[in-house]
C-alpha positions in Angstrom: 14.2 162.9 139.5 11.6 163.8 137.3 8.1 163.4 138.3 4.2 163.1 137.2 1.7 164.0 139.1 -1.6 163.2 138.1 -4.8 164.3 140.1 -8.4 162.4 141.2 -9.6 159.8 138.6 -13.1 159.1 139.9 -13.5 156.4 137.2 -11.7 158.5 134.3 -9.7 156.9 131.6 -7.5 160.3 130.6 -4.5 159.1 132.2 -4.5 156.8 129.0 -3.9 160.4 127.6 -1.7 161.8 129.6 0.7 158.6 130.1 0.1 156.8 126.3 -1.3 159.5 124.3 -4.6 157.6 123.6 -6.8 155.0 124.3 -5.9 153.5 121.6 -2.2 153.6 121.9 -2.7 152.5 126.0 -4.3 149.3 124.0 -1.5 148.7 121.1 0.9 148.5 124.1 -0.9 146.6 126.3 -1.3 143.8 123.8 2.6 144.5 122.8 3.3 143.9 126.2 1.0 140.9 126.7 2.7 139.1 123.4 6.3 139.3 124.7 7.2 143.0 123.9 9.3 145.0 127.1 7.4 147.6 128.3 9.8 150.1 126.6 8.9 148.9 123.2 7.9 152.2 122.0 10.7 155.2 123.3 8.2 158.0 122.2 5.6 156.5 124.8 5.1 160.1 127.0 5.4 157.9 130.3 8.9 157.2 129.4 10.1 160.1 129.9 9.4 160.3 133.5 10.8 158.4 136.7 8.3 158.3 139.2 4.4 158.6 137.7 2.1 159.5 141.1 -1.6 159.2 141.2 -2.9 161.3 144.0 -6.1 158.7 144.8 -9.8 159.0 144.4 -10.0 156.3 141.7 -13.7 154.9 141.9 -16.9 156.9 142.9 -18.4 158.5 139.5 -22.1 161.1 139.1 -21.7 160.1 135.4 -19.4 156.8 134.6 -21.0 153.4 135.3 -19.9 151.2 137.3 -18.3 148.5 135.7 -16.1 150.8 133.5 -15.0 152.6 137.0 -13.8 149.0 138.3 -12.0 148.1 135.0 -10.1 151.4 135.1 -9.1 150.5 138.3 -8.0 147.1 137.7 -6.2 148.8 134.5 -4.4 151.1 136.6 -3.1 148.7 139.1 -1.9 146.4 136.1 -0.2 149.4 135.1 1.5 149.6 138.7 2.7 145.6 138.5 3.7 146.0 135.2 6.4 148.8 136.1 6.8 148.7 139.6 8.5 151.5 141.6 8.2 153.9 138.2 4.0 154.2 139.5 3.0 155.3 142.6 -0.5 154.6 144.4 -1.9 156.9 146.8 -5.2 156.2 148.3 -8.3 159.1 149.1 -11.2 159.3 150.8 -13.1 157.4 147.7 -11.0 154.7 147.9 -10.8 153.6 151.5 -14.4 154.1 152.3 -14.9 150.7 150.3 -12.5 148.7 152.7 -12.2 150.5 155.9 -15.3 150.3 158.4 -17.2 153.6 158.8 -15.3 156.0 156.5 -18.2 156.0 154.1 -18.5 159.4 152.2 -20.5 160.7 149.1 -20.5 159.0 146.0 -20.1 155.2 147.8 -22.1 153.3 145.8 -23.3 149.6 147.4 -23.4 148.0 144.3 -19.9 148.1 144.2 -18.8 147.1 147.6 -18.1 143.4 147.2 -15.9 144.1 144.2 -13.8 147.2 145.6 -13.1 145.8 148.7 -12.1 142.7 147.6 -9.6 144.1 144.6 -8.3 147.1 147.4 -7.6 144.2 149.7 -6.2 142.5 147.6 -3.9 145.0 146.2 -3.4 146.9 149.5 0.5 146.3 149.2 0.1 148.0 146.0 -1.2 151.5 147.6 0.1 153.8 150.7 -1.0 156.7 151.8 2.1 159.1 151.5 4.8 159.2 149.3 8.3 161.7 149.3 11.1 162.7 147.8 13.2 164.9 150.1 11.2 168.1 150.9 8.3 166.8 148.1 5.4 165.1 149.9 2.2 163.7 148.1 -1.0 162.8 149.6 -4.5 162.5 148.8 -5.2 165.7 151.0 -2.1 167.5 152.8 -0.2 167.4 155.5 -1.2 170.1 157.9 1.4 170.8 160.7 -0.9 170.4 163.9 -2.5 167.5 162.3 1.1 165.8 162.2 2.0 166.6 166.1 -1.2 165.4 167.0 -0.6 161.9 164.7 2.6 161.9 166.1 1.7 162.1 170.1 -0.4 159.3 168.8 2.3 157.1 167.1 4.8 157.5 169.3 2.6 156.7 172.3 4.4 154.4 174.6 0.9 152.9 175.2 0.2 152.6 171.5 -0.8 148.7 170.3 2.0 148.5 168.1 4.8 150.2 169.2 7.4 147.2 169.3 6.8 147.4 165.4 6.9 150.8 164.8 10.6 150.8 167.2 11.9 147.8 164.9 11.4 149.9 162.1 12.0 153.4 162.9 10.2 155.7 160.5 12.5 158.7 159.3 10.3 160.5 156.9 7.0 162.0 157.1 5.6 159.9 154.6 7.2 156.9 156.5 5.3 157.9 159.3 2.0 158.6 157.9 2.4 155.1 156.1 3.1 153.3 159.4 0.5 155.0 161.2 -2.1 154.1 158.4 -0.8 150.3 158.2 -1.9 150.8 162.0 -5.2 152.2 161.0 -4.7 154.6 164.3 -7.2 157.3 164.2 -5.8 160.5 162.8 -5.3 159.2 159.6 -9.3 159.9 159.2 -9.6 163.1 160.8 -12.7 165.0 159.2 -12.5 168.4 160.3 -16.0 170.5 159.8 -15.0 172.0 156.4 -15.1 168.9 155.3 -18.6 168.1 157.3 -16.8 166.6 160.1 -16.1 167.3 164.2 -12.4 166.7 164.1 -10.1 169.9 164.7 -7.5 169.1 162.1 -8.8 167.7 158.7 -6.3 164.6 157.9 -4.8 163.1 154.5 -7.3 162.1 153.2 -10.0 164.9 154.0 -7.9 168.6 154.5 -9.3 171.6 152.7 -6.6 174.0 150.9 -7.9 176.8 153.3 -6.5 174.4 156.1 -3.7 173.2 154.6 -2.7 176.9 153.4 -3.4 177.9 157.0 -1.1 175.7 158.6 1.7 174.2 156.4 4.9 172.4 156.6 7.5 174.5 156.9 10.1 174.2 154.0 8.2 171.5 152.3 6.3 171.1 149.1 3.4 169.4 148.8 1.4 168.0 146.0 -2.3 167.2 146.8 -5.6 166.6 145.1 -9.3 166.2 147.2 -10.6 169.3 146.4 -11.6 170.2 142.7 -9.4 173.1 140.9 -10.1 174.5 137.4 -6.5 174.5 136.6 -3.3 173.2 138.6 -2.2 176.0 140.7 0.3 176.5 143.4 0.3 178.5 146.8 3.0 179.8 148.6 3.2 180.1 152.2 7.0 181.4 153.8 9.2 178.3 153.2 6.1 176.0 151.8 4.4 175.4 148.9 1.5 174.4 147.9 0.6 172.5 144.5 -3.4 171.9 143.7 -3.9 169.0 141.4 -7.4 167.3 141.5 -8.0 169.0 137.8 -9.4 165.9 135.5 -12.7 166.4 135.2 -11.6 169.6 133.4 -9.3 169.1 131.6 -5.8 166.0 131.0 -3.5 168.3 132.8 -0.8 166.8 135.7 2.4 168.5 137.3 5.0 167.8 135.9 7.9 168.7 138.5 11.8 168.2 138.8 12.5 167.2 142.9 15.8 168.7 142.7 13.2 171.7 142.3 12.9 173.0 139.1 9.3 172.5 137.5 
């Protein structure tokens, strides 16, 4: 399967670029669409050529972009997601959940915007998860740090935990499936801030783990794609058996990973 990964937004239109070509050519399809056209009107589109398109989260909070042009990009990008369905994949971050989710603010909330995020993220929650995999691939916002996942799972798996009829009914078999159920749960290590991150947890979470922890303590034999933490160029680490792809690259420059998950990039 061939794959796009494309990093933080944080209010920026360039996966128009990356996906369309253009802003303009994003528009000429939209309104093709809109008037009856199939969404694979145009074969040279460059999203065509991929199976599974995965934003890595962070799509509001902006220093420079306004406001209303963060929550139309937004509401653009979810379109995007009901118009193709499975082919786009919605990961949430730190940015996003702070608008919905009671006491998770972190920098760059903006009040202003509060009525309208939370009301289009709840919404659209069905639309979003926190975790997504192929096989030994894994995307999140953050990363996936080994301890942090035996302490989520002592936590899930809890015979005391609220929901556990649920989570036996539907039996999780992935990672990912985990991390999703346990999010739909809202149980507590999901939000782990650990102090790199200017937080008291030990183990920084999904939505909040540095590369230096994530690097430190990795899945063995698994390869994970993450953005969070600014790079100046997509870069990969490599620890024994994992590896470690850096993505959160768009506010220099329209660059995403590109990856086959039979594992040939």
């Amino acid at each position: 399967m061939k794959t796009l990964s494309i990093g933080d937004i944080h209010g920026r239109d360039t996966w128009k670029d990356i996906l369309f070509g253009s802003s303009f050519d994003y528009t000429l399809w939209r309104e093709a669409y809109i008037s009856g056209a199939p969404f694979n009107w145009n074969p040279d589109l460059p999203f065509l050529a991929y199976d599974e398109i995965i934003f890595i989260g962070d799509y509001v909070d902006s220093f420079d972009i306004p406001s209303p042009i963060i929550l139309k990009n937004l509401e653009e990008i979810i379109d995007l997601k009901k118009i193709l369905g499975e082919r786009i994949v919605l990961l949430l971050g730190n940015h996003d959940i702070h608008y919905f989710v009671k006491d998770n603010q972190c920098s760059g909330y903006r009040p202003d915007m509060k009525y309208d995020l939370e009301d289009i993220f709840r919404k659209n929650e069905d639309l979003f998860k926190m975790a997504h995999q192929d096989g030994r691939y894994l995307w999140t916002h953050a990363g996936v740090r080994s301890l942090w996942l035996r302490e989520l799972r002592e936590c899930l798996y809890d015979k005391r935990m609220r929901f556990r009829k649920v989570l036996m009914a539907k039996k999780p078999v992935t990672i990912a499936e985990e991390i999703n159920m346990a999010w739909s749960f809202r149980l507590y290590p999901i939000f782990y801030v650990d102090p790199a991150s200017g937080g008291s947890d030990t183990y920084g979470g999904p939505l909040w783990v540095r590369p230096s922890g994530l690097d430190r303590d990795p899945l063995p034999g698994m390869t994970q794609i993450v953005g969070h933490t600014a790079v100046a160029g997509i870069k990969s680490t490599l620890i024994d058996t994992a590896e470690h792809w850096y993505i959160d690259v768009l506010r220099h420059s329209n660059d995403a990973l590109t990856l086959n998950t039979n594992g040939i990039a």
